[in-house]
N, C-alpha and C positions, 0 to 999 in steps of 0.2 A: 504493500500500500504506500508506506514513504519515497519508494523508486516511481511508483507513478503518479504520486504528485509532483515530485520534484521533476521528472521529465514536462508534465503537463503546465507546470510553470516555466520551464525555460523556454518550451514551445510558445509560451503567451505574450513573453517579453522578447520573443527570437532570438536564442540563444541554439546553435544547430550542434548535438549530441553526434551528431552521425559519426561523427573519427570514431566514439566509441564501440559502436556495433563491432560484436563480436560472434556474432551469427556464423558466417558460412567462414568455418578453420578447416582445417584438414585433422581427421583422427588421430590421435595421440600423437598432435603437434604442440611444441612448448609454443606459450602464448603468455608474455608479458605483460605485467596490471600496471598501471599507471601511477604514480604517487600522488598522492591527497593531501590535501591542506591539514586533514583533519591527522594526517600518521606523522605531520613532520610536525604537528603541534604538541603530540603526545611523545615525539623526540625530544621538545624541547623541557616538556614537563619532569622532572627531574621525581624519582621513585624515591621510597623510605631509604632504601638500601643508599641511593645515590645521595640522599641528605645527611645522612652516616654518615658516609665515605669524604662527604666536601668538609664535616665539622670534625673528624678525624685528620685531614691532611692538614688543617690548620694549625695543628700542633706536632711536626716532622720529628718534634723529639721523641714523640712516645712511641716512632718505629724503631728506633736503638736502645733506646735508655733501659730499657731492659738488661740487655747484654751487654753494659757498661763493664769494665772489668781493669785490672791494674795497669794493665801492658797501656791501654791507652790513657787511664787517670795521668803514667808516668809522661806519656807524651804531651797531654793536654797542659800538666805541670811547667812542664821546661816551655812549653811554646808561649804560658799564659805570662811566666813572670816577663820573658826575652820582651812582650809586647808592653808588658806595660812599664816595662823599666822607659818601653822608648815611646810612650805614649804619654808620658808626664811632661818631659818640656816640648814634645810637639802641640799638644794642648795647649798650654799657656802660651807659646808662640803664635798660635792658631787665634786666641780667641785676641790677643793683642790687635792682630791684623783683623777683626773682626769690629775692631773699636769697642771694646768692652774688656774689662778686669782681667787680668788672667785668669781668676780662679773660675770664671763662666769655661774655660777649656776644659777645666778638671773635670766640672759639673756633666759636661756633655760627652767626656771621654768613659764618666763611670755609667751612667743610662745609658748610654749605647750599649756598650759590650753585655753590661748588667742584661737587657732586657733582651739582645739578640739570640739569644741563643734555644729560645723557647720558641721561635716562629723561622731559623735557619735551615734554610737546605743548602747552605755551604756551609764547611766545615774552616774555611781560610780565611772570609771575609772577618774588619775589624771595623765597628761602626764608633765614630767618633767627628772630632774635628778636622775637617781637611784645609787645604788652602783655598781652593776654588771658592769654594762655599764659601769660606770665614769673608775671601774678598767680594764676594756679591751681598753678604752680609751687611760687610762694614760701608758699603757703596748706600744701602738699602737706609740703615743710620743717619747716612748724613747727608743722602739726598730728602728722605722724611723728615727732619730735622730743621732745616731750612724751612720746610713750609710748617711744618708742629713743632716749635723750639719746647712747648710744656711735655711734650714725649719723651721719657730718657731713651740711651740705646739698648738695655737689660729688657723694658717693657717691649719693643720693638722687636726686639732679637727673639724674644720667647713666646709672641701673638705670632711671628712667620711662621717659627716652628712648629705651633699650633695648627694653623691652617692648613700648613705644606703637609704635616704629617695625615692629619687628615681629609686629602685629597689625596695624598697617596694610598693609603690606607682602603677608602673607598675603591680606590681603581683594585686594589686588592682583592679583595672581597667578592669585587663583583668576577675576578678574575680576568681582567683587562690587561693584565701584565705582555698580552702579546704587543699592544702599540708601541712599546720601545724597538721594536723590529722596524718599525719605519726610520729609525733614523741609525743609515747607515755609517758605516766603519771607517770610511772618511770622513765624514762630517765626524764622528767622535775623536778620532784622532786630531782633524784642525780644531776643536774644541780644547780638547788637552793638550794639546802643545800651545796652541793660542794664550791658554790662558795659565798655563807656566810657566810659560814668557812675558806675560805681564805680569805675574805675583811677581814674579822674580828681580823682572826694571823694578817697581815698587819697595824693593827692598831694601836696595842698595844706598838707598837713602839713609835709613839707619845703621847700616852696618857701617858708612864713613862718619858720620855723624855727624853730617851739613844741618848747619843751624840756618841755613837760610830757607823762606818759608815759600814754599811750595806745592803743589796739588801731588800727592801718588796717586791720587785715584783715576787720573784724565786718560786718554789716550797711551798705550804704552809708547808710542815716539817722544809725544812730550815728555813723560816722566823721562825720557834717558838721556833726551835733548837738555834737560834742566836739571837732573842731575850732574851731566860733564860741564855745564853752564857755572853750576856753584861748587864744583871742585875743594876748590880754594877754602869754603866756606868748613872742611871737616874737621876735625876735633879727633883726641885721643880714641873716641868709638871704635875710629877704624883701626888701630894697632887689637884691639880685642877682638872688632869681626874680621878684616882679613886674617888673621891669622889660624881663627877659629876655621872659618872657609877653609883655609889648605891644610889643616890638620884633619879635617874629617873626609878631605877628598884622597890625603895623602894614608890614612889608615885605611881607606877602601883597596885604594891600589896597592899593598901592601901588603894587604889580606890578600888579597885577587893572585897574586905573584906567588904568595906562602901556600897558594893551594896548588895552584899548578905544578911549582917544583916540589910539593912533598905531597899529593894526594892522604895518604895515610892520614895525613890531621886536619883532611879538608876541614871535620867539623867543628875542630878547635878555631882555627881560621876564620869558619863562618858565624861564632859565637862573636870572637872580637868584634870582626865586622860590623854585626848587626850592634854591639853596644857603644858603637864608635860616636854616638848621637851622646848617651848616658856619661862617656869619658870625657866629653869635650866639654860639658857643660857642667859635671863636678870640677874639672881641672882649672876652667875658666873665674868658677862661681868664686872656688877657694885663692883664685888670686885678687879676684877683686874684693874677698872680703877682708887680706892682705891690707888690702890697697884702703879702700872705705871704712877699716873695723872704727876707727875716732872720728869720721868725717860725714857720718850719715847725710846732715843736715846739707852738705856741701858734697856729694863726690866727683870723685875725679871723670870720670864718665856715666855716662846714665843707668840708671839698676832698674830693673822689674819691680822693686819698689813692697810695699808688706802686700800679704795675700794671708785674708783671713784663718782663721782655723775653723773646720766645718762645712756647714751645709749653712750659710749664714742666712741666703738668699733664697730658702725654701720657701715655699707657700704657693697660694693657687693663682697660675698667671693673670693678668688681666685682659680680656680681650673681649674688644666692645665695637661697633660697626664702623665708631672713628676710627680707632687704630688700623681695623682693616682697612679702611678707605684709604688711610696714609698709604700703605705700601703695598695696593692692590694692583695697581700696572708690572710691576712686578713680581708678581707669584706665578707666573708662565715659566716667567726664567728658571723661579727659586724652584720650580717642580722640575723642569726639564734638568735641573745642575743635581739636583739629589735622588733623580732617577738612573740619570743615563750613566756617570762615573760607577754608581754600584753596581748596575747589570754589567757593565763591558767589565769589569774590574773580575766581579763571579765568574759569567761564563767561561772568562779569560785561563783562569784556575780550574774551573770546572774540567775545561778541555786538558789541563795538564795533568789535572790531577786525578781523570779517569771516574769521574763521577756527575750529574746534570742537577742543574738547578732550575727551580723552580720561579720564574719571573714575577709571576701573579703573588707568588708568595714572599717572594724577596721585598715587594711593595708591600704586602703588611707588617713582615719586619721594617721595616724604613718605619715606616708612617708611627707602628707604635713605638717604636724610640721615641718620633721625634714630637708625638701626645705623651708622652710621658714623660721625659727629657726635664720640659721647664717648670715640671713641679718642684724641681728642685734646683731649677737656676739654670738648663742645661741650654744651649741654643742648635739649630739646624745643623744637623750630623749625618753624615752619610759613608758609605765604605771608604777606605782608605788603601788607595793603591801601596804605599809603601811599608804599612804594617801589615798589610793582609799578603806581600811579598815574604816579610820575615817571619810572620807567623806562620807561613807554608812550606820555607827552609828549617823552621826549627824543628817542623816532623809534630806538627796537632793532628792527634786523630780522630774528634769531634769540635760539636760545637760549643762545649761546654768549655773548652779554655777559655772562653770569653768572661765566664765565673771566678776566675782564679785572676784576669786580669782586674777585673773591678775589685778585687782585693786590694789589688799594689796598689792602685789609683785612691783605691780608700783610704792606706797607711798614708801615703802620698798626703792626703786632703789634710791628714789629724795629726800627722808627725813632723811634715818636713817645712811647713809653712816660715818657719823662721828661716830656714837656708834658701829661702827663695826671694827674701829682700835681696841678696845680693848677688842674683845671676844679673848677668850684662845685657843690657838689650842687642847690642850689636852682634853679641855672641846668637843669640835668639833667634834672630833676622839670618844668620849664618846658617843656621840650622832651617828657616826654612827656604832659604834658596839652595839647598845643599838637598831638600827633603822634591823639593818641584822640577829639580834639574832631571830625575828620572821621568819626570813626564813627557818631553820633549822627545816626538818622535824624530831620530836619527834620517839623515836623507837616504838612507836603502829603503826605508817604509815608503819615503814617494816611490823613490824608484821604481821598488816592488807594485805597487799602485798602480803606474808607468805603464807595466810590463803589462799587467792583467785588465786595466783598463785608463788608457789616456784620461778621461773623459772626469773619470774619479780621482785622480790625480791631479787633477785643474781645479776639482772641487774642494781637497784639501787644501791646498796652497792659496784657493782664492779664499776659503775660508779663518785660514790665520793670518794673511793678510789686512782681514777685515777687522780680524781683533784688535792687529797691534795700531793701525790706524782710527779702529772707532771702539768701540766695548765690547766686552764680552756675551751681552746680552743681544747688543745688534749682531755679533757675530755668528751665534746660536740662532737666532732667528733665520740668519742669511743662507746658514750651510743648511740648513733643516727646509728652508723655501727649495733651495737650488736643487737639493737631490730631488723634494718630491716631483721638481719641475721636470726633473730628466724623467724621472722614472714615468710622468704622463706622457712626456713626448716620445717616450720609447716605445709606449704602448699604445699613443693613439698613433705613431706614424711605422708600427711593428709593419712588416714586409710579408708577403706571403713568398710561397716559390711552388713553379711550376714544377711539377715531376714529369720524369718519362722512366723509361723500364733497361735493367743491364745486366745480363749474366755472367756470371760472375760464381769462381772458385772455392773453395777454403784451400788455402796451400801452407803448408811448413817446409820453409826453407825451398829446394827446387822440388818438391813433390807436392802431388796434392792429396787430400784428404778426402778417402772415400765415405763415401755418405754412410752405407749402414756395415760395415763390418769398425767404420773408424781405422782401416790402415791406412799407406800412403803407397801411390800409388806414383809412377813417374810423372812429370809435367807432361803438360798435352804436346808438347813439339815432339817428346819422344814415342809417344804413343798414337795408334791410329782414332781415328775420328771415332769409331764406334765404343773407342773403351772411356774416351772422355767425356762421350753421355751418359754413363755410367755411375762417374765421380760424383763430386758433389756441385753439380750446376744445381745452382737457384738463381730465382730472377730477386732484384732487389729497386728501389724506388731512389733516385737519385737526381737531384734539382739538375732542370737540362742547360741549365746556364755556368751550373760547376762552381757556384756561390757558396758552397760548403765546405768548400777546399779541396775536395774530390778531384782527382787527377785528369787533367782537361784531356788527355789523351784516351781515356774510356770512352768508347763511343754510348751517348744516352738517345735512345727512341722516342721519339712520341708513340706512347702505351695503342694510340690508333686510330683511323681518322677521323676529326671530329671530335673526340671525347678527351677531355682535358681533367690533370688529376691538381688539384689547386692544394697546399698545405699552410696549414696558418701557423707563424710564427710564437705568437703569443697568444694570450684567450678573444673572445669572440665577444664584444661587449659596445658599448652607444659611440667609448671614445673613439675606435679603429672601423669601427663595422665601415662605415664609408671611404675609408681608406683602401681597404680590403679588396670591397667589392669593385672599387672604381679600378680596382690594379686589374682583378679578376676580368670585368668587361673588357677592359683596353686590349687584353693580349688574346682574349677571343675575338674581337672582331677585326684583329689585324690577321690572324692566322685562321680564318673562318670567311664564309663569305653566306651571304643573307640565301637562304633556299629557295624561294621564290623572286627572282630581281622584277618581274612585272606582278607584282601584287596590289599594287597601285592603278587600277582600272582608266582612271582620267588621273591628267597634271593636278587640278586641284586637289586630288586625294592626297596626295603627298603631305606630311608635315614639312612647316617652317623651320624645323632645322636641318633635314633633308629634301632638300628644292631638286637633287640630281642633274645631271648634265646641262651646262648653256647648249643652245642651238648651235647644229651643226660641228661640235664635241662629241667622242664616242660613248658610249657609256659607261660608269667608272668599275661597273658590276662585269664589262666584260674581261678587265682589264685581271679578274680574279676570281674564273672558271674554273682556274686549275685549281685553288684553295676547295677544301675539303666544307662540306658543310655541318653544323654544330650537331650534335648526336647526345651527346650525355656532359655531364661537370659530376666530378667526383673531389669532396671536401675531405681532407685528412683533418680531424677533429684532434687528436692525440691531445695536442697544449690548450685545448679548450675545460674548462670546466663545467661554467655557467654560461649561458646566454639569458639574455635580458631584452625588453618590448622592443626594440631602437632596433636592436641587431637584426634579430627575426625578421621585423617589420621591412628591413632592407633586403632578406635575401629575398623575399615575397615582391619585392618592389623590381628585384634583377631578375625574381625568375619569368617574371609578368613581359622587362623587359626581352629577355630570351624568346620568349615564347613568338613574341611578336616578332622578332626576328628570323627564327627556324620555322615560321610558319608556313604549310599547313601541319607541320610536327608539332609537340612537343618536345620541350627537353628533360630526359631522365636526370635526375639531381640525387645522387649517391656520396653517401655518407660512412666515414671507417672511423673505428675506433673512437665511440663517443661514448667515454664513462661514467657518466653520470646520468639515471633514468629521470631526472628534472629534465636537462635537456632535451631528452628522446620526448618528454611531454610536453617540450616548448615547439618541439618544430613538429612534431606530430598535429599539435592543434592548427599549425600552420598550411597544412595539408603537405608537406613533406614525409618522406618514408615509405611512399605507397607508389605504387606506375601513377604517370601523367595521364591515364587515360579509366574512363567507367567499366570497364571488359576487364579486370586483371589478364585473363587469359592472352591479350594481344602481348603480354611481356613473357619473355621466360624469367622464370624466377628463379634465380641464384641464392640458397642457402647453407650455411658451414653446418656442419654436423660433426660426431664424433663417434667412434663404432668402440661399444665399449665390449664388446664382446670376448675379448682377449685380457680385458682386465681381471684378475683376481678376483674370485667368486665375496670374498668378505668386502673389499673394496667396493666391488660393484652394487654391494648391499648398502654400501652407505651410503654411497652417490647417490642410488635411488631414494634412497631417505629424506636428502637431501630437497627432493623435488627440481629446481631450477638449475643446484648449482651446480654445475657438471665440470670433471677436469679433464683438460687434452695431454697431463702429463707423460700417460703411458698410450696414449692413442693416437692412431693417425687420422688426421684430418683429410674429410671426402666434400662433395659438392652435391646437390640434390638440383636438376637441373630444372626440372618442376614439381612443384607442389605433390599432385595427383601423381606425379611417375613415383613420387616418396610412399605413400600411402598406398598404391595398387600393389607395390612390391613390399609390403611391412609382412604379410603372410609365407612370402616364399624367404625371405631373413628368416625368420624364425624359423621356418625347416631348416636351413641350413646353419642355425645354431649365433646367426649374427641378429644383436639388436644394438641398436643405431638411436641417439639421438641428438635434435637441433641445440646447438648455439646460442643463435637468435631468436628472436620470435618470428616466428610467422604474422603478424599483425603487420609488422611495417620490415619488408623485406629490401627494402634501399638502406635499412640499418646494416651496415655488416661489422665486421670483426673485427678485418683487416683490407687493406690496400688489392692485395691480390681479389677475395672474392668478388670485393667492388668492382673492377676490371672486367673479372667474368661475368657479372652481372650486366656491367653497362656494353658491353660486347657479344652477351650470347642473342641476342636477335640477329636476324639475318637483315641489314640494312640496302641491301641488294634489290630487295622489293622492290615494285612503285606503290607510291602511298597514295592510296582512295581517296578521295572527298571525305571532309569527315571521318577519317579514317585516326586522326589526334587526339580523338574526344574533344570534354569540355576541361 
């Protein structure tokens, strides 16, 4: 009763069901259903089981923490203290350049690590104060500032955190973590090098200790322009940071050297190394407090200055629709900077370290840091390339070292705050252009770029370009525009390529490889002609213009007259569909010629944009007699997934064009390798898949089948189980040349102990497989005939 109301309503409103009939099949032929609005909505509906499983994944620790045990506590140990021994003055460096206290770095180094490790699916990342961040921070400070002077930087610093973390969070949640896939690996790369090259001009200010007054925060040209400018202007700072600078570059190289020549104690080597931050800055602190122990009020160079003892700055942020308003233009930025560092940073390790992470998830770690962070003072924190480097070399083997580092960082907060008066700023500043100098990608990375795409190579280089001349926000904007820009142009001007057909070998070395035993067999010069039909001749499909690199010395075929095999590059969608097809049109009607050239009864019939010959001119139709006229268009669908109204609607627009042109034909429009049954019911409703004419029988119909009859009797029981889904692993593939010839011989198979079956469906037999049966398909009529009146259909 619901099936015929609902037909007798679309009949009402004219909506025409007919593609659906599935009336006249052929017996015990596979016949594919259509997907429904209502199956892919019950896809989307998410079961008890799948509501488990999403509130289970959100806490990755409770797949391990089970089977926690000594071997890795030991590692987690050594990795947690190595980090946080170097996580303490990178923090308070961090949150300096951040414009705010040092102890807000403490504050944001112990939340981070603190909270990650219960929403981690990497085991290397270290969530804290980075540079990028601290300087889009400290930009964020004192350009709100300017317009809200009653805002301090703390209130500011910990309402971004606020936000960002909960926008990140959300994308989290909802499991949106795939959008950081849009912006690719050059654009990260001129990101991070962009903009450790500007922390870095930015710092040198301090580490000379030019008293003259200046912008760090402008363009990185200026800043370096005005730093050689006031030279002159530096002070004893810089006898503490240069030298601070070459002692920690001179320990790296040192270590680097002691592993090489003695491997045996790589790992002794790599301890120094990695503490070469922690030496440089007790060694430094203790001489300036040498230098300062009677002169506090007065010293000789500038000091870090007192840092609380505590969590002094606890309590619940404030954050009110002003504050967001102040530093709403930028939270695009502040989310794309504490996104994108932590994914490329993860997966970066992921891939070395033989394990995958989790994007969507990595974004709820982010986010609840950085909602939790400023309850205790902490500000926007996100992975840290250089500790989640040493944290990875010291051998962690979860994600719980991050527990063991918020320890050190806690002693750090309650214990060491008196010896922190007098570390050196310029010392500080050293540490972190010593900590950004690894971010800068070396010129093999263009290179490498170069190599695999020009294109992306011009994208990085114009992208740090654009940092060091305007900001890092415009910069991140520009490289993130640029590539989505390629990526449309590539897709709406992707190419398609003709195929034609070439036979062709398998050979090792001078012999070739026989098809079913698999030996090798001489090469065909040495052999006669009849044994190297034998071998392994296959036809194979290869663009007839040799655009794939394919050795232009193979000779490629046109598959046969008339019928053209078209392959699309990219997917099938609004951006390219007229691209496509307009390539598709131009190169048939250059190598095709109209089948009727007097179809035009009187001159006035003609279309205005076909007027035909001036008087006394031949006709341009005789000029191209010899050309074959149009017969069939065969689409390789392979790189398609989805098509969409636009696309469809154009190939209905070319085949209308076609028709009119091959008239009194139609044109056969076959179709390989379309994966996806949305598809088959996008162009199915289009009237595609089925002969151009009302008679099926005037086609022969080409279908792929599979003769399971040689498979393994338990095998064979599954498959049939299976109903649809049938495998060609152990089977040879056969051809059924019509319908009715399948069906009137399924009686004499079965005497002879063979059952057989389709592929495809029988409903839309222009769907095929593959290339090849398409061929046979658009080929097996005998086009030799003369065509009737009427004989096209409608």
């Amino acid at each position: 009763m619901p099936a015929t109301t609902g037909r007798n309503l679309a009949k009402a409103v004219g909506i025409d069901l007919s593609h659906r009939d599935e009336a006249k099949q052929p017996r015990d032929a596979y016949v594919e259903t259509d997907p429904t609005a209502g199956e892919w909505l019950r896809e989307l509906v998410p079961s008890w089981l799948q509501v488990g499983h999403y509130i289970y994944s959100i806490f990755p620790f409770l797949h391990w923490i089970m089977n926690y045990n000594l071997q890795w506590f030991i590692g987690d140990l050594i990795a947690g203290i190595t980090v946080g021994a170097v996580v303490i003055p990178q923090g308070m460096a961090y949150a300096i350049l951040a414009k705010l206290p040092a102890e807000y770095g403490l504050y944001s180094s112990f939340m981070g690590v603190l909270v990650y490790w219960f929403f981690a699916t990497s085991k290397d990342i270290t969530i804290g104060p980075v540079a990028v961040m601290s300087t889009l921070v400290g930009t964020i400070i004192i350009d709100t500032q300017k317009k809200y002077p009653d805002l301090s930087g703390p209130v500011i610093a910990e309402a971004l955190a606020i936000i960002c973390g909960a926008i990140v969070a959300f994308l989290g949640f909802a499991r949106l973590g795939f959008i950081v896939d849009f912006i690719p690996l050059p654009a990260i790369t001129a990101f991070m090098t962009g903009s450790a090259i500007n922390v870095a001009a930015g710092q040198v200010k301090t580490v000379l200790g030019e008293t003259a007054s200046f912008s760090t925060r402008g363009a990185t040209y200026m800043v370096i322009i005005d730093t050689l400018k006031y030279l002159p202007t530096s002070q004893m700072d810089a006898a503490m940071g240069l030298t601070a600078l070459a002692m920690l570059y001179a320990i790296r190289s040192a270590c680097n050297w002691g592993s090489r020549r003695m491997p045996h104690r790589a790992k002794l080597f790599f301890f120094l190394s990695t503490l070469r931050t922690v030496f440089v800055i007790l060694f430094y602190t203790m001489i300036s407090a040498a230098v300062n122990l009677h002169r506090r009020d007065d010293p000789a160079f500038k000091l870090l200055g007192t840092v609380p003892r505590g969590f002094k700055h606890a309590g619940v942020p404030k954050v009110s629709p002003y504050i967001i308003k102040a530093f709403a233009s930028e939270l695009p930025a502040a989310v794309i900077i504490l996104v994108i560092e932590h994914i490329a940073i993860s997966k970066s390790f992921g891939r070395v370290n033989n394990y995958t992470i989790n994007p969507s998830q990595e974004f709820i770690a982010i986010g609840i840091s950085n909602l939790l962070g400023p309850f205790l003072g902490g500000y926007p924190a996100t992975g840290s390339f250089s500790r989640t480097a040493i944290k990875a070399k010291a051998g962690v083997r979860t994600p719980l070292a991050g527990v063991i580092t918020a320890i050190i960082v806690l002693l750090a907060i309650y214990a060491l705050p008196a010896l922190f008066f007098y570390i050196p700023s310029s010392s500080l500043s050293a540490v972190i252009i010593h900590a950004v100098g690894d971010l800068i990608a070396p010129p093999k990375t263009i290179y490498q770029f170069w190599r695999v795409s020009p294109l992306d190579a011009f994208i990085c280089v114009a992208g740090i370009i654009i940092i060091i001349f305007t900001t890092i926000e415009i910069g991140i904007y520009c490289t993130i525009c640029l590539s989505l820009a390629v990526l449309l142009f590539r897709t709406a001007k992707a190419r398609g390529h003709f195929l034609g057909t070439a036979q062709i070998h398998s050979v090792i070395g001078d012999h070739l490889l026989e098809a079913d035993s698999k030996t090798e067999v001489p090469f065909p010069s040495q052999v006669p002609d009849a044994q190297v039909k034998q071998s392994s001749l296959r036809t194979v499909f290869l663009p007839l213009d040799h655009t794939d690199g394919t050795n232009p010395n193979v000779p490629v075929t046109q598959p046969a007259p008339g019928v053209f095999i078209f392959r699309l590059s990219e997917g099938f969608n609004y951006p390219n569909a007229n691209h496509y097809t307009d390539e598709l049109v131009a190169h048939i009607f250059t190598f095709t010629r109209r089948t009727d050239p007097a179809l035009y009864a009187r001159p006035g019939d003609r279309p205005w944009n076909d007027p035909g010959p001036r008087k006394g001119q031949p006709a341009a139709e005789l000029d191209s007699l010899d050309l074959p006229i149009l017969r069939a268009v065969i689409l390789d669908f392979s790189a398609v997934n989805n098509v969409d109204v636009t696309s469809v609607q154009n190939l209905i627009d070319v085949r209308n064009q076609l028709d009119r042109y091959a008239a009194p034909r139609r044109v056969e429009w076959h179709f390989a390798h379309i994966s996806s049954r949305w598809t088959k019911r996008a162009l199915a409703a289009a009237g595609f898949g089925v002969p151009p004419t009302d008679d099926p029988a005037a086609s022969k119909l080409v279908f792929s089948g599979v003769d399971i009859s040689e498979i393994p009797a338990a095998q064979r029981t599954d498959i049939e189980s299976h109903g649809g889904n049938k495998t060609e692993k152990t089977a040879s593939t056969w051809s059924i040349q019509e319908v009715d010839r399948e069906t009137q011989s399924a009686a004499s198979q079965k005497q002879r102990g063979h059952k057989s079956e389709l592929v495809n469906s029988v409903r839309w037999p222009f769907f095929h497989v593959d290339l090849t049966s398409a061929l046979e398909s658009a080929t097996a009529e005998s086009w030799d005939e003369p065509v009737k009146p009427g004989s096209a259909g409608n």
